[in-house]
Structure formats: structure tokens, C-alpha cells
MINU-825131 format. One record per residue (C-alpha): x, y, z. Coordinates in steps of 0.1 Angstrom, whole numbers, plus 2048, in hexadecimal, padded with zeros to 3 digits. Layout:
% residues N
XYZ/...
***
This chain:
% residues 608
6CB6F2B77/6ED6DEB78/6FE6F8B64/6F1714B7C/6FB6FAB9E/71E6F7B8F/722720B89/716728BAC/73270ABB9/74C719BA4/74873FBB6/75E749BCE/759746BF0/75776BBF4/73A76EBD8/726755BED/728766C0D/721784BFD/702777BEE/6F2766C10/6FE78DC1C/6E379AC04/6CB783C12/6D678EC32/6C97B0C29/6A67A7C27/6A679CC4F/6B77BBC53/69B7CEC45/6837B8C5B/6997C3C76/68E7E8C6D/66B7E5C6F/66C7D0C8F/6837F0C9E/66B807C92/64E7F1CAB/66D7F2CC0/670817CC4/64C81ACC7/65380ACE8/66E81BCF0/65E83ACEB/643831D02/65F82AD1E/66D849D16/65585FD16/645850D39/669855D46/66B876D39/64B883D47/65186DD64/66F884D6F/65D89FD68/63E89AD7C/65788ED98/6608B5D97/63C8BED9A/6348A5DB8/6558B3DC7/64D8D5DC0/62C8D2DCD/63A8BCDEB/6558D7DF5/6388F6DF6/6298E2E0B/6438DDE27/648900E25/624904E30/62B8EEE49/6488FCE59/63891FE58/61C90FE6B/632900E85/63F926E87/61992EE8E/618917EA9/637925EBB/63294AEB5/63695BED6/61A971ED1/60195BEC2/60993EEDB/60295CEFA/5E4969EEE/5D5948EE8/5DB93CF09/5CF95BF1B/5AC95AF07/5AD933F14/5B5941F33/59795DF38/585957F1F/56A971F2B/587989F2B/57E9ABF1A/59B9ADF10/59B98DEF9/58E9A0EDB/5B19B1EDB/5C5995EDA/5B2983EC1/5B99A5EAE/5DC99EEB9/5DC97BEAA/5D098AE8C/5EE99CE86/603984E90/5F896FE71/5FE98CE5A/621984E50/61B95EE4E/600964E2E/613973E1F/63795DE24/625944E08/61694BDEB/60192EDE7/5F3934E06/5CA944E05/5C3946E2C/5D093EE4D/5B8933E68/5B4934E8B/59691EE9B/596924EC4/58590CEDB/565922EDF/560920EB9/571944EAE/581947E8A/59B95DE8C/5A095CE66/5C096CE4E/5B096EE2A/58F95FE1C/57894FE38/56793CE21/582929E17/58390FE31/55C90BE29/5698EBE10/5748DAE2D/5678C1E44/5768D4E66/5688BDE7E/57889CE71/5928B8E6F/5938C5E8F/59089FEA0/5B1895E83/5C38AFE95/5C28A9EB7/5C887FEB1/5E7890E9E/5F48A3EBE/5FF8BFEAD/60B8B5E89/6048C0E6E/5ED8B0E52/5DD8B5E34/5BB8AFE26/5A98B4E05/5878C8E03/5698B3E0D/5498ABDFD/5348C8DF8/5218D6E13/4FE8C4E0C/5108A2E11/514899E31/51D871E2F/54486EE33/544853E1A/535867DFB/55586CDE6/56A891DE7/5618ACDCF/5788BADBB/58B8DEDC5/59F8F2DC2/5AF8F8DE2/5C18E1E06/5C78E9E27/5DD8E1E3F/5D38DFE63/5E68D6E87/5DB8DCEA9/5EA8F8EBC/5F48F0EDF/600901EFA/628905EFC/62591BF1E/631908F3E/6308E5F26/60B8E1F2C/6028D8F05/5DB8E4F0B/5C88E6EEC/5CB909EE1/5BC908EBF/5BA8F9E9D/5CD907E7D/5C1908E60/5D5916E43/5C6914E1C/5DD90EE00/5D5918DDE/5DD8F8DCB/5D0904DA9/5EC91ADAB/601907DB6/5FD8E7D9E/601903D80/621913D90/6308EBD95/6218E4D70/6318FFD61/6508FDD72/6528D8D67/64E8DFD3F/6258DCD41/60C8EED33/5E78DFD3C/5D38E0D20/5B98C9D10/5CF8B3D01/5DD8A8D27/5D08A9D4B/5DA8A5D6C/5C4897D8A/5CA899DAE/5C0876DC5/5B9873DE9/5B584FDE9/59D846DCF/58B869DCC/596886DB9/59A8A3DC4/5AC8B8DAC/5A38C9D96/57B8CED96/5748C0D74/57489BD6E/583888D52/57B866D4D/57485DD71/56F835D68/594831D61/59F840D84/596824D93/5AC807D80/5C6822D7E/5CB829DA0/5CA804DA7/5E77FCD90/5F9814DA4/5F280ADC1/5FC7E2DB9/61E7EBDA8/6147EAD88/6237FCD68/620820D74/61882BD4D/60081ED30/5F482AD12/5CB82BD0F/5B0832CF6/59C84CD01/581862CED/59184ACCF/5B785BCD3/5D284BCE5/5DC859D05/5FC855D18/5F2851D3F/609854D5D/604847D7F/61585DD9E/613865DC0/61D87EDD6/63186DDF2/62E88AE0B/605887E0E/5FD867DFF/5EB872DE0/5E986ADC4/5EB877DA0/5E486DD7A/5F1881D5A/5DD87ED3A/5F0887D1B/5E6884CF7/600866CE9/61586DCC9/5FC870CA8/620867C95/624846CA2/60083ACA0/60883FC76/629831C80/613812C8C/5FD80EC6E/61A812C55/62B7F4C6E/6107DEC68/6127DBC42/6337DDC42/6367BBC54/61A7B0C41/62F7B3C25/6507AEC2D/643789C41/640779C1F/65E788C10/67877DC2E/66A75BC2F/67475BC07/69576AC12/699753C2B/693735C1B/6AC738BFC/6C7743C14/6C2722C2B/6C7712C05/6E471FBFC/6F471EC21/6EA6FAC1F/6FE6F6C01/71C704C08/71C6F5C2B/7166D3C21/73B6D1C0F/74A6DEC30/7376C8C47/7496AFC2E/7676BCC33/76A6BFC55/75969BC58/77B68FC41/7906A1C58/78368EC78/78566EC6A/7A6673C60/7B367BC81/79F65CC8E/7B1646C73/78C641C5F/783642C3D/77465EC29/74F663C25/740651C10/72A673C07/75267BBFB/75765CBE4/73D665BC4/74868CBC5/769697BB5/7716B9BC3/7906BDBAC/7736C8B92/7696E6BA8/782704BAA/773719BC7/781716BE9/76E6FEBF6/77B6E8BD9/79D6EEBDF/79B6E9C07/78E6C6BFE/7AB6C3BE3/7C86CCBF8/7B86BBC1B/7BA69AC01/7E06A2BF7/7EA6ADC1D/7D8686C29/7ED676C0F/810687C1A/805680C3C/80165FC39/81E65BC25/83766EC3C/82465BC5A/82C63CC4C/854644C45/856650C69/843632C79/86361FC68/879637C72/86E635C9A/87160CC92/89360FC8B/89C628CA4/88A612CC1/89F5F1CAF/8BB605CB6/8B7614CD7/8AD5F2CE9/8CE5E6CD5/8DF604CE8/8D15F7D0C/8DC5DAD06/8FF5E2D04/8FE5FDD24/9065F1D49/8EE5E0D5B/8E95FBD78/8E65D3D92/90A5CED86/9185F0D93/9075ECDB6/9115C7DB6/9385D4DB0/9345F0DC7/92A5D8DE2/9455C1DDC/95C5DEDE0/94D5E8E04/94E5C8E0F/9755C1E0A/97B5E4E17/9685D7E39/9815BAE37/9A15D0E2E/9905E4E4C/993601E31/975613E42/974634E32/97361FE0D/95860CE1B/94362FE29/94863DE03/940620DF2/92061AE05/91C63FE00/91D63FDDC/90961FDDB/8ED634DEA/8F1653DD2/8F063FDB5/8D462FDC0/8C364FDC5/8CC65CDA3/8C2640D8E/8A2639DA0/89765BDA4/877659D8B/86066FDA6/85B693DA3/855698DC6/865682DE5/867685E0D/87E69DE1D/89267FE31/89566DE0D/8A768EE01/8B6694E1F/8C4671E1F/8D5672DFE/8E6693E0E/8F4681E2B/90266BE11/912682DFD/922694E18/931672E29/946672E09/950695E06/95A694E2E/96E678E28/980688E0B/9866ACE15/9856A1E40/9856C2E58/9836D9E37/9606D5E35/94B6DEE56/9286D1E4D/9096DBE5F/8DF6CFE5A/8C26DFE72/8A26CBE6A/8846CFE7A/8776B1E93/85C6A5E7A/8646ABE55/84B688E49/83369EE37/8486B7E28/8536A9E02/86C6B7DEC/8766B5DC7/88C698DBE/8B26A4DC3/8AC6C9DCA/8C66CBDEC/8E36B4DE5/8EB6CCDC6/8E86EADD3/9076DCDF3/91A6CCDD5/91A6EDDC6/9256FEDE3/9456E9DED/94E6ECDC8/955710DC7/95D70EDED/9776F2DF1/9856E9DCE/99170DDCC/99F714DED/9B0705E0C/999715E24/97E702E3D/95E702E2A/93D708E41/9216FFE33/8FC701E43/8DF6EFE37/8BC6FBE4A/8986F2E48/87F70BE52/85C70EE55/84B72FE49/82673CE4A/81E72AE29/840718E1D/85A703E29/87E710E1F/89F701E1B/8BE715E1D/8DE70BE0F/8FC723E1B/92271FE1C/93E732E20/961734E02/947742DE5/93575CDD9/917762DC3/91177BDA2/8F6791DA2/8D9782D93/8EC760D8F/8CC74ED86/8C0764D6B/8E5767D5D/8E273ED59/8C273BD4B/8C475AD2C/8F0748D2C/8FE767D35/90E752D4B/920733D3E/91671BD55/935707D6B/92E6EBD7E/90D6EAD89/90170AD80/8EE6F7D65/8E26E6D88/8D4702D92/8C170DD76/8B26EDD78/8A86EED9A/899711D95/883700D77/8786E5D89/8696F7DA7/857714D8D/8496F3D7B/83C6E3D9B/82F6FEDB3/82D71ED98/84073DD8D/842749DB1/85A731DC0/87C729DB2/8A272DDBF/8AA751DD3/8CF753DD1/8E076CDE3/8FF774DFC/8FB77FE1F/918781E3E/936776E2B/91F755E1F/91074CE00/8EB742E04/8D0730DED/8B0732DFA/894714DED/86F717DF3/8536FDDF2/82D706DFC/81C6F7E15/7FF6F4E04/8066D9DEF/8106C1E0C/7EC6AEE0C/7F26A6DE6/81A69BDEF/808681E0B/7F1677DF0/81266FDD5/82365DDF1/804646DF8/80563CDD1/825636DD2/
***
């Protein structure tokens, strides 16, 4: 057993994967035979969605016959000739001459019988009882034409449709519809002369539905036989066709239906399977169910499932269990691992799972991760100890260099003794520069914020230009537009004063001309901007871009700009920066901060 632990340790990583792989296979063989139950299912939804479109053909097939009926009837009811004669028999109706026109209306339904084919008989019934009759007579006979008749006039002349009625020796409405073979539609005719909408008559036309189910059955793909059926529904009584078939399912069928239920299910009837679909016909209410004979193939597909499972259940769970085994020992060395390699970063000890197992004896790769993560630690520690003496001396030796700089207090103190014997030598342009300077200096070496005020910014500015008036005088023609309240607005540290030293470099140093420079704050819909233009220079084309990729040696402060331009992409984002550009003899740089960001400046202030 140790001999056989100690060959499986030594395979290669690869082998082992390759064997839990082929354990793998087993589940996906249990897989199989769970698809196969799977497409037994699916086969079911298919087939109901197959048939499903299909009988949707028949119930539109049947549904569009049947508004052809009904628009030739409403051409019944408006026929000139029809519509006169029937008035002038309601009229006279002793008139001799009312044989001839029900003659005439005769006639007049000629070419309607014959404008459907699924039509058996047109009907006329007049007030005084007369059938004026185009086909059989004795087709209306299946109908109930009183209930009819009194449907037809609550109806005020549209058109309806009924089912036959029980047979003739029933007389209580409530006994349930016998099948047939045949429906009518009826409508009362009214009169159209001079508006007056009297009753007329009733019509009564007699479709052949027999017919018609087998012309919508055929044209949908179906062929009725004894192996599928179709029944018609008005409400819960069938009425199509005139055998029965199992008449104590309708009932739990139809209410499925009716609640939303699955609208297909597979049943055991006469000891075979049969698919059943639930329908309706949304033009008259009724409803339908198809019978069809379900798949013999997957009922053996079934069976063979079954002892498949049977058999394959105890075989997986073998599988299963020597794959967990072997995942378990592979995985317990990496856990290890890993374990080691948090410890290490937390400044821990190894496991002491680690201590009694020497991985050096174990050449796969899980023996030489464990070997080399052992070597790397060591070198680690090693060159982490060397460099913790190396930052020693290097921090000896910087506060050795502090020591030796300028205190920064000594600098203003001397500064301020300078100003104040320049006040006494009444040397008050010394003074104004030396106060000046004081002030910049200040600003430089305590800048530590990212962001400051505008008048802080602003402030230093003023500085810086009291010194460069007092050295270049009238030369230099200095103007600042500020809005009236700037307190919210904050800036990055040392973004303006640059941008004017820059200008009266390449504006003054070089040239004897009077140097105008323009500093403006604006407010825009969702930034503030700061415009720095002057007059003496001009910019390159793409000055910015030049600097930063050092096509452009950099002079000056052009490095001052390119560090500007980083500092507002790192504070606001990629869409702000420096626009540089020339415009009216002037060169302009254009600086944009975003509004939005002026609750979170309040908010830096207050912590300062």
C-alpha cells in the first residue's frame, strides 16, 4: 500500500488529472441517461408546441370561414331586394302579391349558397312564421329556434352562433347538447328603409362543420383516424363530432383550461399513452381537445431509462467516491501549500502538517512547488534582511543630510531683517520684493495640499507679479478679472503663478516690447476656467503633446507645463488638462476645473 501511495505521488500532474478525467467519464455517462429522461420531456414540449401551431391553423382556419359567413350575411341583410320585399310582405301582409316576392327573396339567396362552400342552407323565418328556405329545410330541425329567435333580437341585429340542440324529444334546456354535425349562424333582419330598424326576419344560415373541421384538418397536416380525435365544446358539452370518446375526462380537461393550467398532458387511456391538447376557438368561445396516440419509441425509451439508472446509481457512487479520494489527496498538499504561502506573507511559521513531511523525496510537481516556494522564502528572507540594513544606513544618512541643510526659519528670519532696514533706508521697492519673496517661498515650501482656495492661489500671484513690476516697470501691463465670490471654487496647488511666469519669460526676456498679459476667471455650465494670455510669444502646434513624448526639449518651464497638465488628468480625469493655443496676436492657455467636485473641496478645507 505505501509502495503504490508513493508511485501515484510520484506521477505527474498531468497523469493525475487525467485519471480523475476518467472518473469524470462515468458522471458523464450518468449525464447521458439523465438527457435521454431529459429529451423525453423535451419531446413532450415539442410535440405540444408543434401540434399547438398546427391546431392554431385549424382554429384560424375554422375562425376565418366563419367571418366570411358572417359578412355574407350582413350582405343578406342589406341586399336591396331582399330588404324591399321583406318590408312590403310586413307591410300587406295579406297582399296577393306576397307569394311573388317571397319567390323573389328566394332568388335573391341563390348566389349567397353558393359564395361558401361550407355553407348547407340559408334561411329566412318572417314574423308570421314563413320559411323561405335555400337548401335542406330540415337542417335547422337541430336547433332550438326559439331560444334562437329571442338570442337574436336581445342581439339587435348581430350575428351569432349556436351549436345543435338536444334532440327533439328533450325539451329541458338544461339536458346537455347532442353531438352533430352541423352550426348555424343567425341575426335578426331589420328594417334599413327610412331608419326604422323593425324586425323584418330571422336568418338562419347552416354550416357544414364536418366539412369544414376535415378541410382545416387536412390543411393543417391531420389526418383523423383512430389513433387521434378531435372534439368540439360549447361550454362543457360536446358537440362535435357525434361519437363520444371518453366523455369522463372532458370534464377535468376543460377545467384545466379554463384555470390556466398546462394546456397539454400525456394520459393513459385504453392502457396506451395519449398525448392531449387543450384549445379554444377565440372567435365563438369553444372549446376543443385533440387526442393523439403518444410515441410507442419513447415508452421503451422509458423502460430501458429505468434500468439504466438502476445500474449506473451504484456504479457513479463507486466513481464518485475514489475520485473524492484521490482529489482529496492531491488537494491536501496544495491546501498546504498555499497555507505556507499565507503565513509567510503574514511573517508566521510553517505548518506544522509541513514539519514531519520532506517533499524533496517527491519529484512530481507538487513536490517541486513546495521545494522551490522553501528556496524562494529563504532568498527572501535573506535579501529582506540585507535591504532592511541597507534602508538603516540610507535613513542614518539622510537625517545626517538634514541636518546639514538650511533651516527654512533662518531664511525668513534673514529676509525679514532685510525688509526691515530697507523700511529704514526708505528703500521701498527692496522692501515690496523682499516681502514678496517672503510670501512665495512660503507658499512653495509649505505647499503639502493637493487642492487650495482660489484667493490662496491668487495671492501667491499678486506676489509674484509685485516683483516682476518692480523689475521690468511699464514693460509689463498686468491685468486679473475675478469673479465677486471665488470662496468655493479650489484649485491645484501652484497651477496659475506658472503658467504668467512662463509667459513674461518668452515675452519680456527676449524683447523690449510692453508685455500684456490677462488673467481671467470664468464660470461655465459645469467648470470654472482660468485663462492665461499675453502678448511677445507664440505657441507650437501641439506644444503639450510635443513635451510629454520630448519631441520638444523642454526650456524653462515647459517642464512646468507638463506638470500642470498631469496634475489636473490625475485629479479630475483624462478629460481636463491644459488647452494651449494662439488666438488675436495673443498666446492663450486655457485651465479647467469641474464644478462638481466643489462639495468635496469644502469638505478638504474643513479638515484642514
Amino acid at each position: 500500500m505505501s509502495n503504490l501511495s508513493q508511485r501515484f505521488n510520484n506521477l505527474s500532474l498531468y497523469k493525475k488529472i487525467l485519471l480523475i478525467l476518467s472518473t469524470t467519464l462515468l458522471f458523464v455517462f450518468f449525464a447521458f441517461v439523465v438527457g435521454i429522461q431529459l429529451l423525453s420531456q423535451y419531446y413532450a414540449r415539442e410535440l405540444y408546441t408543434s401540434n399547438a401551431q398546427s391546431l392554431n391553423y385549424v382554429s384560424s382556419f375554422v375562425s376565418a370561414r366563419m367571418e366570411t359567413v358572417e359578412s355574407g350575411s350582413a350582405r343578406i341583410l342589406s341586399d336591396t331586394i331582399i330588404q324591399t320585399n321583406l318590408a312590403d310582405i310586413m307591410d300587406a301582409p295579406t297582399s296577393i302579391r306576397n307569394a311573388q316576392r317571397k319567390q323573389t327573396i328566394y332568388q335573391a339567396l341563390y348566389p349567397y349558397i353558393f359564395d361558401d362552400d361550407y355553407i348547407k342552407s340559408i334561411s329566412l323565418i318572417l314574423p308570421d312564421d314563413t320559411l323561405i328556405c335555400m337548401g335542406n329545410t330540415s337542417d335547422l330541425d337541430a336547433f332550438p329556434l326559439e331560444e334562437l329567435a329571442e338570442n337574436a333580437a336581445a342581439c339587435q341585429g348581430r350575428a351569432s352562433w349556436s351549436a345543435p340542440a338536444s334532440p327533439p324529444e328533450r325539451h329541458q334546456h338544461h339536458a346537455p347538447a347532442s353531438p352533430g354535425n352541423t352550426i348555424v349562424l343567425y341575426r335578426d333582419i331589420r328594417q334599413l328603409r327610412h331608419l326604422t330598424l323593425d324586425h323584418l326576419a330571422y336568418l338562419y344560415i347552416v354550416i357544414d362543420l364536418d366539412q369544414l373541421i376535415s378541410d382545416a384538418l387536412e390543411n393543417a397536416g391531420y389526418s383523423l383516424s383512430t389513433h387521434s380525435r378531435f372534439i368540439l365544446f360549447a361550454g362543457n358539452a360536446q358537440f362535435y363530432p357525434q361519437e363520444t370518446y371518453h366523455p369522463e375526462l372532458y370534464s377535468s380537461l376543460l377545467q384545466s383550461l379554463n384555470h390556466g393550467s398546462s394546456h397539454y398532458s400525456i394520459l393513459s387511456i385504453d392502457h396506451r399513452k395519449t398525448f392531449v391538447i387543450q384549445g379554444d376557438f377565440p372567435h365563438t368561445g369553444w372549446n376543443y381537445l385533440y387526442f393523439q396516440d403518444y410515441d410507442p419509441l419513447f415508452s421503451a425509451i422509458h423502460s430501458v431509462l429505468i434500468r439504466v439508472i438502476l445500474f449506473s446509481a451504484a456504479v457513479v457512487m463507486i466513481a464518485l467516491f475514489l475520485a473524492l479520494l484521490l482529489l482529496r489527496r492531491i488537494l491536501h498538499h496544495l491546501d498546504l501549500l498555499v497555507e505556507k504561502i499565507r503565513r509567510f506573507g503574514q511573517g508566521l511559521p510553517d505548518p506544522k502538517d509541513t514539519d514531519h513531511y520532506d517533499y524533496s523525496l517527491r519529484t512530481d510537481e507538487i513536490g517541486q512547488l513546495h521545494v522551490s516556494f522553501d528556496e524562494m522564502k529563504s532568498n527572501v528572507k535573506t535579501l529582506r534582511d540585507k535591504n532592511y540594513e541597507k534602508q538603516l544606513l540610507l535613513r542614518d544618512t539622510n537625517i545626517k543630510m538634514l541636518q546639514q541643510q538650511i533651516n527654512p526659519h533662518f531664511l525668513y528670519n534673514t529676509l525679514d531683517t532685510i525688509n526691515w532696514m530697507a523700511q529704514k533706508y526708505g528703500a521701498d521697492d527692496i522692501s515690496t520684493m523682499v516681502r514678496s519673496l517672503g510670501n512665495l517661498f512660503r507658499a512653495a515650501v509649505n505647499s503639502k495640499e493637493d487642492l487650495i482656495p482660489l484667493k490662496k492661489e491668487l495671492d501667491v500671484l499678486k506676489d509674484y507679479i509685485r516683483i516682476q513690476q518692480i523689475r521690468f516697470g511699464d514693460r509689463l501691463d498686468f491685468q486679473l478679472h475675478v469673479p465677486d465670490d471665488i470662496s468655493h471654487i479650489y484649485v491645484p496647488t501652484l497651477c496659475i503663478q506658472p503658467l504668467v511666469e512662463n509667459a513674461l519669460k518668452y515675452a519680456l526676456e527676449f524683447s523690449d516690447d510692453v508685455c500684456h498679459i490677462t488673467v481671467t476667471i470664468s464660470e461655465k455650465d459645469t467648470v470654472y476656467q482660468i485663462t492665461v494670455a499675453n502678448t511677445g510669444s507664440h505657441f507650437e502646434d501641439d506644444l503639450i503633446w510635443k513635451l510629454e513624448h520630448r519631441q520638444v526639449t523642454p526650456q524653462g518651464s515647459g517642464v512646468g507645463l507638463v506638470n500642470i497638465n498631469s496634475r489636473l488628468k490625475l485629479l479630475f480625469g483624462d478629460r481636463y488638462g491644459l488647452s494651449i493655443y494662439n488666438e488675436d496676436g495673443m498666446a492663450i492657455v486655457l485651465l479647467s476645473i469641474p464644478k462638481e467636485r466643489e462639495d468635496s473641496y469644502a469638505q478638504i478645507d474643513d479638515c484642514r
